[in-house]
C-alpha positions in Angstrom: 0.0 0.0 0.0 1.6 3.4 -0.7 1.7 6.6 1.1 -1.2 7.9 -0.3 -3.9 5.2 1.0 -4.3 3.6 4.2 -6.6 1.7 6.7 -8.5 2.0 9.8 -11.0 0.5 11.8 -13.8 2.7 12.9 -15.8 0.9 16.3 -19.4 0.9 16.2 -21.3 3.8 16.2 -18.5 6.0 15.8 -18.9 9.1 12.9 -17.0 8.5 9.9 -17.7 12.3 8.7 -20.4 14.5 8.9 -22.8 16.5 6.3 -21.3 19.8 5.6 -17.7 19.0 6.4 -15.1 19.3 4.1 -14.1 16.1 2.3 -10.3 15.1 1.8 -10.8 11.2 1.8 -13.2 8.7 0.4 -13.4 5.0 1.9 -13.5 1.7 0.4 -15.4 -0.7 2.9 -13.4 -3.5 3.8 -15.6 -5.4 6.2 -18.3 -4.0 8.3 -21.1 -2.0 7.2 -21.7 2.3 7.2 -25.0 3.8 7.0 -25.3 7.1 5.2 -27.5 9.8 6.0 -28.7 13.3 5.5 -30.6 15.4 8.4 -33.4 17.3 6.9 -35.3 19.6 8.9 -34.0 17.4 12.2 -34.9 14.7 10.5 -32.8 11.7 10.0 -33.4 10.5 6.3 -31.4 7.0 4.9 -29.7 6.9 2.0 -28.4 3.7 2.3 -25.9 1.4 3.7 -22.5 0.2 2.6 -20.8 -3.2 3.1 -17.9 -4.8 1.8 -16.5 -3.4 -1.5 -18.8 -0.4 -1.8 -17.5 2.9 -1.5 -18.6 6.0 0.1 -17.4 10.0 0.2 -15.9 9.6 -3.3 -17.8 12.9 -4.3 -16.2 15.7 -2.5 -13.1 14.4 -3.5 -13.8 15.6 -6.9 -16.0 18.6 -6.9 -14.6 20.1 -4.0 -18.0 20.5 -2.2 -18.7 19.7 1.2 -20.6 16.2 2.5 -23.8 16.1 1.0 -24.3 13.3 4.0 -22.9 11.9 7.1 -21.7 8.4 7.4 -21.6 6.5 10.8 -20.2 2.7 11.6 -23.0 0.5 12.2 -20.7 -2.3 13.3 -17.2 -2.8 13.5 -15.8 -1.3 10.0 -12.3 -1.6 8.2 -12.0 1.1 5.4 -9.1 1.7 2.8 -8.8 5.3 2.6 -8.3 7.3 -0.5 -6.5 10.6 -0.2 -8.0 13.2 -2.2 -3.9 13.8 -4.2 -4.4 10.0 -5.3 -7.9 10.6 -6.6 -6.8 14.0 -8.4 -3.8 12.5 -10.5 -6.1 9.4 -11.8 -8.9 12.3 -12.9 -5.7 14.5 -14.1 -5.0 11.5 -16.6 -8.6 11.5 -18.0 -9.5 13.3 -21.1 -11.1 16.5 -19.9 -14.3 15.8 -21.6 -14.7 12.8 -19.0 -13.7 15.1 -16.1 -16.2 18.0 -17.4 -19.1 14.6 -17.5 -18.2 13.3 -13.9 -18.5 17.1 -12.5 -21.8 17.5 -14.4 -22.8 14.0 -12.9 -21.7 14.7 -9.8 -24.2 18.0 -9.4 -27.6 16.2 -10.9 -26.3 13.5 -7.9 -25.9 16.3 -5.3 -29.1 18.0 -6.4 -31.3 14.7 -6.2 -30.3 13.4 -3.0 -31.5 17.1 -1.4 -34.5 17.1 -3.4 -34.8 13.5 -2.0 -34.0 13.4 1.7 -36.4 16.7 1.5 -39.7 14.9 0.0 -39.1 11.8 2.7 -39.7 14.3 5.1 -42.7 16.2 3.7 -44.5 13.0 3.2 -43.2 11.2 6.6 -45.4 14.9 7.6 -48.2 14.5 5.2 -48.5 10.5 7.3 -49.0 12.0 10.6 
């Protein structure tokens, strides 16, 4: 493994990273499982939950926005972490017109989960 990616364990219930912070890693699950989340109007809302092989705060790493969601170990959890300089250099060999397609991508994917997490909780309302 080299310099620029490492591992650690996380215990359960401990937080990974937290909406609105500024993102310089992304993880690969190694074993364990994270559930991802966004808090809308003090709402907790699900967006799923990652296990083994998945991956998960991949997209501030390339659009230089902050979480769009928090991530929390739901059991024991080993991740590989990807620095942000290991992730830049891959994109940096990509024809631009990819990178221009991923950062366009990456908005509609931002913008959706918002909309998203926001309608759970106006209906979870609406059922009361």
């Amino acid at each position: 493994m080299n310099n620029s990616s490492r591992r650690i364990v996380f215990p359960v219930g401990s937080t990974i990273f937290a909406e609105g912070e500024s993102g310089t890693t992304a993880y690969v699950v190694e074993s364990g499982r994270v559930s991802v989340f966004k808090t809308v109007k003090g709402k907790r809302v699900d967006i799923g939950d990652i296990t083994q092989g998945g991956i998960f705060g991949e997209m501030a790493l390339i659009d230089d926005h902050p979480r769009m969601a928090s991530a929390v170990a739901e059991e024991e959890t080993t991740c590989v972490l990807i620095g942000k300089e290991r992730l830049a250099e891959q994109l940096e060999k990509a024809p631009k017109g990819v990178r221009v397609i991923v950062n366009a991508l990456l908005g509609n994917i931002r913008a959706m989960g918002a909309e998203l997490a926001e309608a759970t909780v106006i209906l979870a309302q609406d059922e009361q």
